[in-house]
Backbone atoms as SQL, in Angstrom:
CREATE TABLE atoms (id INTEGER PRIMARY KEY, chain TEXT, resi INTEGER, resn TEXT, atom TEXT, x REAL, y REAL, z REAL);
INSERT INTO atoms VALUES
  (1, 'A', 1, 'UNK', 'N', 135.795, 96.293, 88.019),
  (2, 'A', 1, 'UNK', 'CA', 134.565, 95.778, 87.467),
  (3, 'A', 1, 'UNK', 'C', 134.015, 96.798, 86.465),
  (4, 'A', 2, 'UNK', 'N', 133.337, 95.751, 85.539),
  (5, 'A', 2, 'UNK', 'CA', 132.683, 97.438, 84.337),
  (6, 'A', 2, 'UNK', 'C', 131.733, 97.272, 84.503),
  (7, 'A', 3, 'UNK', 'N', 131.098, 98.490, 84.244),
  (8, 'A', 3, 'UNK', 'CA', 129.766, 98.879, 84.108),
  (9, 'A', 3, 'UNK', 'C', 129.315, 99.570, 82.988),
  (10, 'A', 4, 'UNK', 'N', 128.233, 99.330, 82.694),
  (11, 'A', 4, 'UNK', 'CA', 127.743, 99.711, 81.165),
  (12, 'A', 4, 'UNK', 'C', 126.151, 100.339, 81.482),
  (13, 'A', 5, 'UNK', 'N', 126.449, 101.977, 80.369),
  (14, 'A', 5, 'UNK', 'CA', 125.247, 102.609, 80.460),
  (15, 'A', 5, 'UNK', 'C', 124.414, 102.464, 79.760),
  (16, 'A', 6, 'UNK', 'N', 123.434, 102.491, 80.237),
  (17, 'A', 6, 'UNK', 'CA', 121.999, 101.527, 79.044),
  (18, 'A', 6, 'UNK', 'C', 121.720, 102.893, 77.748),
  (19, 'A', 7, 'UNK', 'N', 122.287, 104.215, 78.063),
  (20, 'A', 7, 'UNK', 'CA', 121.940, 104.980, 77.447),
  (21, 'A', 7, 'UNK', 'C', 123.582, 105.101, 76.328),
  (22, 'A', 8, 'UNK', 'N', 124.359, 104.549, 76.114),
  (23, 'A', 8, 'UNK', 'CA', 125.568, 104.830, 75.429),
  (24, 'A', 8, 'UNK', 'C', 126.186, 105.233, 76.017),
  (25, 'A', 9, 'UNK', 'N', 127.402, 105.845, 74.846),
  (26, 'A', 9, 'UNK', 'CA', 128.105, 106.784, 75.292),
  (27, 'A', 9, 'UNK', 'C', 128.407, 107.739, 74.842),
  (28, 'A', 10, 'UNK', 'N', 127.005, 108.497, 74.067),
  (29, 'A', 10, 'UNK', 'CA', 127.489, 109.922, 73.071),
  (30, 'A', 10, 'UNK', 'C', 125.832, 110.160, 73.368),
  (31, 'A', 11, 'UNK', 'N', 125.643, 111.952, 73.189),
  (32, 'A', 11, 'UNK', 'CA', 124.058, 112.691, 73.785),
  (33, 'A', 11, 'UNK', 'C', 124.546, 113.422, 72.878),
  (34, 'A', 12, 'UNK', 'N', 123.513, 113.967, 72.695),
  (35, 'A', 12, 'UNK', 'CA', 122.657, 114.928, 71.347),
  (36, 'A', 12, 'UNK', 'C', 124.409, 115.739, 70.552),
  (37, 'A', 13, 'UNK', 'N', 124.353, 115.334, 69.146),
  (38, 'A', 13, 'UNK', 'CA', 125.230, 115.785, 68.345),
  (39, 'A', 13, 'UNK', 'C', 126.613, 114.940, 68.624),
  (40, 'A', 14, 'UNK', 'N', 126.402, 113.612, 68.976),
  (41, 'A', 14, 'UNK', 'CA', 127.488, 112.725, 69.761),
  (42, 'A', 14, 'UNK', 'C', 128.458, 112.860, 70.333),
  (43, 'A', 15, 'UNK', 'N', 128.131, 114.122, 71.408),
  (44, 'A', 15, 'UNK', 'CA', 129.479, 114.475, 72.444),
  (45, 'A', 15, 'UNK', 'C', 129.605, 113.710, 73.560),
  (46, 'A', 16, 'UNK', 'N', 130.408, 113.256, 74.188),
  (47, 'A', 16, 'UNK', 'CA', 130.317, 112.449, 75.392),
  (48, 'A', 16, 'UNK', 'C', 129.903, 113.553, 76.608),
  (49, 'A', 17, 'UNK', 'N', 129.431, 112.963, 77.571),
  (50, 'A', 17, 'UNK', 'CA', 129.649, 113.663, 78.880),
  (51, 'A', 17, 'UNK', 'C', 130.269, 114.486, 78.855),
  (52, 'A', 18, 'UNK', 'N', 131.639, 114.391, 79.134),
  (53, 'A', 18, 'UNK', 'CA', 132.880, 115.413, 79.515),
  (54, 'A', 18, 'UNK', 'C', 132.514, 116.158, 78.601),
  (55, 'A', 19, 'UNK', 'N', 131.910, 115.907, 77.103),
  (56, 'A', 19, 'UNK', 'CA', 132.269, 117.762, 76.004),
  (57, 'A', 19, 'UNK', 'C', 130.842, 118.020, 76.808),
  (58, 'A', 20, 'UNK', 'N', 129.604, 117.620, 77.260),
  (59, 'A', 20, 'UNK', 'CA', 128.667, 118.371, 77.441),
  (60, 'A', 20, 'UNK', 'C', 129.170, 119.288, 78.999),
  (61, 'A', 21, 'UNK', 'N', 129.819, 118.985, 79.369),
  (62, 'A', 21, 'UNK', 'CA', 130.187, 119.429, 81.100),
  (63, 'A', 21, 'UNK', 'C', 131.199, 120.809, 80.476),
  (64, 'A', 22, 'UNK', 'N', 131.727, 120.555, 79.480),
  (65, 'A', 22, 'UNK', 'CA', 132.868, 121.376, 79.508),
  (66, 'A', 22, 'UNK', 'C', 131.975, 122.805, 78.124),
  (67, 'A', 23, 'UNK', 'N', 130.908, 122.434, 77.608),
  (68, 'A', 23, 'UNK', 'CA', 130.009, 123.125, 76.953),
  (69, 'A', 23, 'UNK', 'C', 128.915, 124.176, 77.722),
  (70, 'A', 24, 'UNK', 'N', 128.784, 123.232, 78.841),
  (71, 'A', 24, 'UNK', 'CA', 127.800, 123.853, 79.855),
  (72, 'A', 24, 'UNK', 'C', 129.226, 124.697, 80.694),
  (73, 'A', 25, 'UNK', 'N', 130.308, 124.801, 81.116),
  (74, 'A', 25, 'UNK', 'CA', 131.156, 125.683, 81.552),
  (75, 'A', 25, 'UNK', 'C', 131.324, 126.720, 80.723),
  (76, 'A', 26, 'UNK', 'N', 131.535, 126.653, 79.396),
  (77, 'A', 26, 'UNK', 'CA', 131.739, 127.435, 78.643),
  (78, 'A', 26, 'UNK', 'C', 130.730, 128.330, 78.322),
  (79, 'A', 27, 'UNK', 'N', 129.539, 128.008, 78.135),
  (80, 'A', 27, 'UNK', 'CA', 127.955, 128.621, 78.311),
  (81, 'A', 27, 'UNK', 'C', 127.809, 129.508, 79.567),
  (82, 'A', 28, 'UNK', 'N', 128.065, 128.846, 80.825),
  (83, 'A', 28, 'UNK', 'CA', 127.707, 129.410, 82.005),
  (84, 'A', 28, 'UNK', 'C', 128.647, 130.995, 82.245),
  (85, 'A', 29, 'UNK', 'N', 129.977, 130.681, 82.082),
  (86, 'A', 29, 'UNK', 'CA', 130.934, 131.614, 81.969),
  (87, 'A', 29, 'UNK', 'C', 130.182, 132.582, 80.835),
  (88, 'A', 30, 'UNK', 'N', 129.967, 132.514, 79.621),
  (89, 'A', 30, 'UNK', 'CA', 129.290, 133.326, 78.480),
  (90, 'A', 30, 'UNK', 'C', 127.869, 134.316, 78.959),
  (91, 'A', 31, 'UNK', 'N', 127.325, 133.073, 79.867),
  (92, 'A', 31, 'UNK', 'CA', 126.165, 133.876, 80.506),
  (93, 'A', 31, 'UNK', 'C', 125.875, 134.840, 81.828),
  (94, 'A', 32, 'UNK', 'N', 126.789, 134.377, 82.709),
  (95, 'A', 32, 'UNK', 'CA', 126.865, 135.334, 83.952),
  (96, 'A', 32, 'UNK', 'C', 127.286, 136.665, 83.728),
  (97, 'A', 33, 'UNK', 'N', 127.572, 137.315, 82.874),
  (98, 'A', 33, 'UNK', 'CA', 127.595, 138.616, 82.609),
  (99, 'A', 33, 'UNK', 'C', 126.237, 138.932, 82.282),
  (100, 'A', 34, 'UNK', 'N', 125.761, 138.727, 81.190),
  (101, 'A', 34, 'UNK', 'CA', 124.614, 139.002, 80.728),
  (102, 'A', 34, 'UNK', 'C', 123.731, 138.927, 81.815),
  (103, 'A', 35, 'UNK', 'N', 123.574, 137.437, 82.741),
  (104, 'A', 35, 'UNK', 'CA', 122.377, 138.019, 83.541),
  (105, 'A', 35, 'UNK', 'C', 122.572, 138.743, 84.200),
  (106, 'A', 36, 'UNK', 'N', 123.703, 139.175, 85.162),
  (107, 'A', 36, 'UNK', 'CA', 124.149, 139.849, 85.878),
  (108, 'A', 36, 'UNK', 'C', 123.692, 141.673, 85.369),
  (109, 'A', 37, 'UNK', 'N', 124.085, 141.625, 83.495),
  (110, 'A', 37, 'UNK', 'CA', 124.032, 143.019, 83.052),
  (111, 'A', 37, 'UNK', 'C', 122.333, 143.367, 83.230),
  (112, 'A', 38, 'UNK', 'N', 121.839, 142.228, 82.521),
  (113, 'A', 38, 'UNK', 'CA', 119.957, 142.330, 82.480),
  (114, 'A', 38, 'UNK', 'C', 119.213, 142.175, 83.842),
  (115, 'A', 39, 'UNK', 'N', 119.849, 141.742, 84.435),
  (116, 'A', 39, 'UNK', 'CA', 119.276, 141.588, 86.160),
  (117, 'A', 39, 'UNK', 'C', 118.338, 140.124, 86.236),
  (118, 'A', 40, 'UNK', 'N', 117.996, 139.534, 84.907),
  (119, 'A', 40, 'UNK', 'CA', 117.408, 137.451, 85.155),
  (120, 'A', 40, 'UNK', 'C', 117.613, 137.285, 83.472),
  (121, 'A', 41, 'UNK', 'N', 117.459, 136.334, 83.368),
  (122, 'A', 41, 'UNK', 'CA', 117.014, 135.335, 82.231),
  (123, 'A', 41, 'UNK', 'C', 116.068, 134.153, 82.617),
  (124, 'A', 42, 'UNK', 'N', 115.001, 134.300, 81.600),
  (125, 'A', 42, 'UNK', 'CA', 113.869, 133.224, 81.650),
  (126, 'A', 42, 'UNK', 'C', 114.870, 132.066, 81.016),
  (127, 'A', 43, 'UNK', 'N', 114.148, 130.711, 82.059),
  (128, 'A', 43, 'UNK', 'CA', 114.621, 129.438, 81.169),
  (129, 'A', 43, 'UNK', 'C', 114.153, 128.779, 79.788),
  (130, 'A', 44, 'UNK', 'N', 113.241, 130.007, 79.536),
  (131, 'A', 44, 'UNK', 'CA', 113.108, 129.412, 77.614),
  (132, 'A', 44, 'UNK', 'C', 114.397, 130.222, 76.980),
  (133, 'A', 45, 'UNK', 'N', 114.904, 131.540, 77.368),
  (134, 'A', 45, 'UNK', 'CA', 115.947, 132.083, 76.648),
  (135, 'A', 45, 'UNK', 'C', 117.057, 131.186, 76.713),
  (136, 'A', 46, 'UNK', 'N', 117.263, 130.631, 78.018),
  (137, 'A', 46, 'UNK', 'CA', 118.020, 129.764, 78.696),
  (138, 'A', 46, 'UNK', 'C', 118.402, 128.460, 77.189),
  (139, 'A', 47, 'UNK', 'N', 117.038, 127.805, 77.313),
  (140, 'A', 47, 'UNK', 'CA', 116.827, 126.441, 76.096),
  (141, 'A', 47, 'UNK', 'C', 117.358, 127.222, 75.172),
  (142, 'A', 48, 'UNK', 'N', 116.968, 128.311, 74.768),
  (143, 'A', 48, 'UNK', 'CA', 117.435, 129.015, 73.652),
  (144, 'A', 48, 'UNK', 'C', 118.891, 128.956, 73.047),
  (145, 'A', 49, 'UNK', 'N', 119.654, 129.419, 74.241),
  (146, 'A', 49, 'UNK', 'CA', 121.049, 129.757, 74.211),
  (147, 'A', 49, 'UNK', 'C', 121.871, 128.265, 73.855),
  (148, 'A', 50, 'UNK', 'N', 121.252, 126.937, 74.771),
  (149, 'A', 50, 'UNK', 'CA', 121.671, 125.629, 74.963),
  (150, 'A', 50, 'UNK', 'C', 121.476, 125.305, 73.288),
  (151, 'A', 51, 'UNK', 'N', 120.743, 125.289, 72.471),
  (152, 'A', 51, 'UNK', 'CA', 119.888, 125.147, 71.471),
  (153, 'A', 51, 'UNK', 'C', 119.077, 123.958, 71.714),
  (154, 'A', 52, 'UNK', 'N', 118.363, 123.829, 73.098),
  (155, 'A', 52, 'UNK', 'CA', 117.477, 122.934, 73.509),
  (156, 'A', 52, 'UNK', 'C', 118.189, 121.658, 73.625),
  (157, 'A', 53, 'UNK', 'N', 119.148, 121.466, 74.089),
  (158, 'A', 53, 'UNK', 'CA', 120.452, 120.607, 74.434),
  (159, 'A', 53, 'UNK', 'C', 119.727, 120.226, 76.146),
  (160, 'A', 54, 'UNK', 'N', 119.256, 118.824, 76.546),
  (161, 'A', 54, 'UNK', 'CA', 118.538, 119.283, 77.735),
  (162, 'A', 54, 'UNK', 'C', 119.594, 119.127, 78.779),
  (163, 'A', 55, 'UNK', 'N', 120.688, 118.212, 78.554),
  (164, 'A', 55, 'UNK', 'CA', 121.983, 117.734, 79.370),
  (165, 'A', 55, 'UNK', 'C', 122.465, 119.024, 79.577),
  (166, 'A', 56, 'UNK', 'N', 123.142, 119.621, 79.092),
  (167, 'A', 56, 'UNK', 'CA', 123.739, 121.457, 78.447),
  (168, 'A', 56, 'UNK', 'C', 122.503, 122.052, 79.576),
  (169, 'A', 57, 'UNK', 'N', 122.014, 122.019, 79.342),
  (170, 'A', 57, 'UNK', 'CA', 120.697, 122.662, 79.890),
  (171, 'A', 57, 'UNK', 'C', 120.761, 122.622, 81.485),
  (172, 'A', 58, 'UNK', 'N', 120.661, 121.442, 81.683),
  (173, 'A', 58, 'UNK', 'CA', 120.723, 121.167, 83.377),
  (174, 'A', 58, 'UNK', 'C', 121.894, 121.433, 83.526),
  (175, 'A', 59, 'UNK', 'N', 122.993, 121.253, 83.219),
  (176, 'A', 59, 'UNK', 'CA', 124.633, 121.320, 83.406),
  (177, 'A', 59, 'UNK', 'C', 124.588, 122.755, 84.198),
  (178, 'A', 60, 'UNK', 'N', 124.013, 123.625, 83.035),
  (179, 'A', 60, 'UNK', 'CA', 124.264, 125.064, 83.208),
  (180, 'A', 60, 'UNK', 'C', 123.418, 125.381, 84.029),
  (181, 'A', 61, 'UNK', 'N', 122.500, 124.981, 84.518),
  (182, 'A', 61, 'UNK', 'CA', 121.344, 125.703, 85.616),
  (183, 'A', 61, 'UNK', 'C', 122.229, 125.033, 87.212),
  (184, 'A', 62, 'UNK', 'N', 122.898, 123.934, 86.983),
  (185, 'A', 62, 'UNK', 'CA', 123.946, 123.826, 87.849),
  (186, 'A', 62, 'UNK', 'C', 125.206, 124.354, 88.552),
  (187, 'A', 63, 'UNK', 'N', 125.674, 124.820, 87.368),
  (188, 'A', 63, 'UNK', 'CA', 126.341, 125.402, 87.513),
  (189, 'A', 63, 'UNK', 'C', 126.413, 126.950, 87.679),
  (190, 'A', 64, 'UNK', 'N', 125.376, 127.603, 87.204),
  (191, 'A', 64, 'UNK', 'CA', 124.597, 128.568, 87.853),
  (192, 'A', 64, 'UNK', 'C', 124.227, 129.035, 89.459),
  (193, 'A', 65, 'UNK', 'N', 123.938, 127.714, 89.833),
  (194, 'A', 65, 'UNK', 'CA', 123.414, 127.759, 91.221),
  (195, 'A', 65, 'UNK', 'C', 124.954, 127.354, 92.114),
  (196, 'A', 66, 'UNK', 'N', 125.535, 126.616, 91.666),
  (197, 'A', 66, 'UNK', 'CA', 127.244, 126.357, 92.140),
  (198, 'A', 66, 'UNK', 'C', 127.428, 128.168, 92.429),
  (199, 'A', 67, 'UNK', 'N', 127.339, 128.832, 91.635),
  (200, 'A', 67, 'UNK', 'CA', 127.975, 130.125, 91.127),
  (201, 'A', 67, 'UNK', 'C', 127.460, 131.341, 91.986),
  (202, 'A', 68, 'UNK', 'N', 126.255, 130.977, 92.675),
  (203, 'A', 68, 'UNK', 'CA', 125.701, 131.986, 93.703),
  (204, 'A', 68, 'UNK', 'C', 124.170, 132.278, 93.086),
  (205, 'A', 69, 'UNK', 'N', 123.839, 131.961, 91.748),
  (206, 'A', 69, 'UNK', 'CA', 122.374, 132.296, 91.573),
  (207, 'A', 69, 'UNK', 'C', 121.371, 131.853, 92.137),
  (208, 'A', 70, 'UNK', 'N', 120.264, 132.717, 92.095),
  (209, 'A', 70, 'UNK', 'CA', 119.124, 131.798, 92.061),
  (210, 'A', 70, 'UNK', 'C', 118.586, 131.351, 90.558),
  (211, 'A', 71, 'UNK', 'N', 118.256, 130.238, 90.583),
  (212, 'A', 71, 'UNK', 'CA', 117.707, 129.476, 89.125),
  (213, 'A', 71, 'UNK', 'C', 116.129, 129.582, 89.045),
  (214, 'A', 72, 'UNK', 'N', 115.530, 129.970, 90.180),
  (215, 'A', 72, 'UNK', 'CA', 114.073, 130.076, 90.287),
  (216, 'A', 72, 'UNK', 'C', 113.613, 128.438, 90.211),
  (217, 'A', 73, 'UNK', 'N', 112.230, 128.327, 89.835),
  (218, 'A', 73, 'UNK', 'CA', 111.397, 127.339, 90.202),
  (219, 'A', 73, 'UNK', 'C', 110.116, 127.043, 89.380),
  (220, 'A', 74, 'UNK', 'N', 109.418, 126.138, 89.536),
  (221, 'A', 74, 'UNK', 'CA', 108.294, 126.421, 88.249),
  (222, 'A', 74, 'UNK', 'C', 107.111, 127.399, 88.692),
  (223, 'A', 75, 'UNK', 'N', 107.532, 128.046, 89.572),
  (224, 'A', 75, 'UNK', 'CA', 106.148, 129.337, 89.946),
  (225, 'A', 75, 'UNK', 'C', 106.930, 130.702, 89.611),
  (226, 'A', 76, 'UNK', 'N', 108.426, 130.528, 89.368),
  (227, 'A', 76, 'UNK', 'CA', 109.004, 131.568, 89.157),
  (228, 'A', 76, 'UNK', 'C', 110.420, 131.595, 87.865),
  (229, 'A', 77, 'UNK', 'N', 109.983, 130.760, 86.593),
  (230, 'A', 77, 'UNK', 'CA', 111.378, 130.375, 85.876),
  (231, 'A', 77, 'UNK', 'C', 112.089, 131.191, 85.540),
  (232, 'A', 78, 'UNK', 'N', 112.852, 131.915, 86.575),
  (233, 'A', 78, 'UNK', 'CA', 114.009, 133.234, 86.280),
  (234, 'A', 78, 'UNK', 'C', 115.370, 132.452, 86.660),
  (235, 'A', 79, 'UNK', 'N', 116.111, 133.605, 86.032),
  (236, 'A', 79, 'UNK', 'CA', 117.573, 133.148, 86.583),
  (237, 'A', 79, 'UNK', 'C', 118.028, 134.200, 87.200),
  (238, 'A', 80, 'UNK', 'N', 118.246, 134.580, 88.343),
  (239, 'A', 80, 'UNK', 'CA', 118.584, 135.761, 88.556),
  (240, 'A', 80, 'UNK', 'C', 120.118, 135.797, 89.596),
  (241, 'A', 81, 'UNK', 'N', 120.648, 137.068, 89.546),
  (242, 'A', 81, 'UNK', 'CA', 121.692, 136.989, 90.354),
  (243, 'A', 81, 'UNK', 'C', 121.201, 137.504, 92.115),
  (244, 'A', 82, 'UNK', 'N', 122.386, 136.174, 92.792),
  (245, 'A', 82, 'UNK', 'CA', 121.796, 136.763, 94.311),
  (246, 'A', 82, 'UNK', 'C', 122.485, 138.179, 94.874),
  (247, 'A', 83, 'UNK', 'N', 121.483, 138.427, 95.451),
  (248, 'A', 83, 'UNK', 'CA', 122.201, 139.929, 96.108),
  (249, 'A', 83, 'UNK', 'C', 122.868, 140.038, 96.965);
């Protein structure tokens, strides 16, 4: 049976899903050093890095937290590594 997404099938700069999943891997890998070296990253540096990509965005705060971080919260928007 098919099913059809009311939203398409291409997100910001018309990548499908799979390039945003495999963008946000490639990001996340790029970034766990760095926070790891700086000890957090705020999630505006975060938007920053994504270039405000919000799919990219969540992907990677996912995959972040997959990865052992903490992603923080809205009383605390850090990214930090767990100890």
């Amino acid at each position: 049976m098919k099913t059809c997404d009311g939203r398409g099938t291409s997100y910001k700069n018309g990548n499908s899903y799979e390039d945003c999943k495999k963008i946000a891997e490639d990001t996340n890998m790029r970034l766990k050093p760095l926070i790891k070296e700086k000890g957090y990253m705020d999630w505006k540096q975060l938007s920053d890095e994504v270039e405000h990509d919000e799919l990219v965005y969540k992907l990677v705060l996912k995959y972040l937290r997959r990865d052992g971080f903490d992603i923080g919260n809205s009383d605390n928007p850090k990214i930090t590594p767990h100890l």
